[in-house]
C-alpha positions as CSV (number, residue, x, y, z in Angstrom):
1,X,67.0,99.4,-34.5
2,X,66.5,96.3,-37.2
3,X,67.3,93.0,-35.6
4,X,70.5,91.6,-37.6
5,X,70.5,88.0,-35.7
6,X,67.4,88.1,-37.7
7,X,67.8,85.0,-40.6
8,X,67.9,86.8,-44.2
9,X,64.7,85.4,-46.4
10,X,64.5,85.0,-49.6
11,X,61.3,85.6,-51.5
12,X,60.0,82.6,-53.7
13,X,60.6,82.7,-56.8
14,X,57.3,83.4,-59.1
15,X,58.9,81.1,-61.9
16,X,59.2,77.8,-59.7
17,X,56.2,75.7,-59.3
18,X,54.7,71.8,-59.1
19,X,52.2,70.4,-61.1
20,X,50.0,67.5,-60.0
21,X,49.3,65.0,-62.8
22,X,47.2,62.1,-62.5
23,X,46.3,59.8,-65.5
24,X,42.8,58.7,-66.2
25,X,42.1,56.7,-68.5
26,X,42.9,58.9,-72.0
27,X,42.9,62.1,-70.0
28,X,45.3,63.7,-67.7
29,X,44.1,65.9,-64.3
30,X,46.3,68.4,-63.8
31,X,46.8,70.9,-61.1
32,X,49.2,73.5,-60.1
33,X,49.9,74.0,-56.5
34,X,52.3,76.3,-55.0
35,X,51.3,80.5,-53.6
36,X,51.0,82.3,-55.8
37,X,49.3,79.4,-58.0
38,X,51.2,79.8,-61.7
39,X,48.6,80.6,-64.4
40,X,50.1,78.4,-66.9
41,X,47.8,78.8,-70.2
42,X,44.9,76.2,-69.8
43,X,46.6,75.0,-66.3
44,X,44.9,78.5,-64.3
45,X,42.4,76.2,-62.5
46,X,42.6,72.4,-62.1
47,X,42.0,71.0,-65.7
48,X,41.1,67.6,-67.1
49,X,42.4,67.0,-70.9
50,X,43.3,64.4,-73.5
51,X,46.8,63.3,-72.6
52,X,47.4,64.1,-76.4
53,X,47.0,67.8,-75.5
54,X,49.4,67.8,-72.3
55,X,52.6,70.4,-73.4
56,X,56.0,68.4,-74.3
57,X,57.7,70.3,-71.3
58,X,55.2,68.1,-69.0
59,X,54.9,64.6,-71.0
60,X,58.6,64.5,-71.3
61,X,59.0,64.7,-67.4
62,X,56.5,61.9,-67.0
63,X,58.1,59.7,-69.5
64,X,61.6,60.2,-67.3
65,X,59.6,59.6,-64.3
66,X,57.9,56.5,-65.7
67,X,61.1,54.8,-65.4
68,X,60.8,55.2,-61.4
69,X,58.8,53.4,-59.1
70,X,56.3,54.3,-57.0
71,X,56.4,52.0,-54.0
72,X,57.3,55.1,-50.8
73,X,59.5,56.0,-50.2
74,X,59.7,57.5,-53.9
75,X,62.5,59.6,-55.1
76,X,62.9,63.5,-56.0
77,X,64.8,63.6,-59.7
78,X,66.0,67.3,-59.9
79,X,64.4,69.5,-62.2
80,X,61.8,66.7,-63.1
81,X,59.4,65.8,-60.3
82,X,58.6,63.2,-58.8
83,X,56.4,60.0,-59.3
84,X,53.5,59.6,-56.7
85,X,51.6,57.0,-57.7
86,X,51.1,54.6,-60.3
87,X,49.5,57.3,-62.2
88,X,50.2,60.6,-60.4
89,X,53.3,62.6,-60.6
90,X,54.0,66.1,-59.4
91,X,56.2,67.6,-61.5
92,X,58.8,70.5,-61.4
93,X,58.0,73.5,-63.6
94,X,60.5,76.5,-63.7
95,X,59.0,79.5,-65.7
96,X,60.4,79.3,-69.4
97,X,61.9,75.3,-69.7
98,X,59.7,74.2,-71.9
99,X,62.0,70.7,-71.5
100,X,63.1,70.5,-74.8
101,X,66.4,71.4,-74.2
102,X,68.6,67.4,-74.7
103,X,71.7,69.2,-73.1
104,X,73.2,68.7,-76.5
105,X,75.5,71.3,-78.0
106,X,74.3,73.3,-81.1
C-alpha cells in the first residue's frame, strides 16, 4: 500500500540551469552547474572565451547585474542571476530565453 503522507516531488526541470561567469581579463570562464549539467553549445564542459563571443542571452544578464553590488550578502534578481564577485556572476538560464525579449509589445 503506497504511503500518501508521503510529500509529492517534482522532477527538475531539464530547461532550468546556472551558469558561473567569471571575467578575466578579455575572456570570460564559464561553467554550468546544476544535474543533469546543460550542454549549452560551446558551454558542455567549463570553457574559457573572448567576452566578445559570450551569447546576448548571457552578456545581457551581466550588464543588469553589473548594476548590483557585490559586498554579501548579495541579492537574487529573478530570472537574471546573481552577482558573486566583482567579476563572477552565476546566472539564470531557462531552456529557450535567449534574453532578447524587452517585454515590449509587438
Amino acid at each position: 500500500m503506497p504511503n500518501t503522507n508521503a510529500p509529492e516531488t517534482t522532477p527538475l526541470s531539464p530547461d532550468k540551469y546556472t551558469y558561473r561567469v567569471e571575467f578575466i581579463g578579455g575572456a570570460a570562464r564559464v561553467q554550468c552547474f546544476g544535474i543533469p549539467i546543460h550542454t549549452y553549445a560551446e558551454f558542455e564542459k567549463e570553457t574559457v572565451l573572448p567576452v566578445a563571443d559570450l551569447p546576448d542571452w548571457i552578456t545581457r544578464r551581466v550588464a543588469v547585474l553589473c548594476t548590483m553590488s557585490y559586498e554579501p550578502p548579495t541579492e537574487f534578481v529573478n530570472e537574471i542571476g546573481r552577482r558573486i564577485e566583482k567579476y563572477v556572476y552565476w546566472i539564470y538560464y531557462e531552456g529557450e530565453d535567449n534574453g532578447i525579449d524587452t517585454g515590449e509589445e509587438s
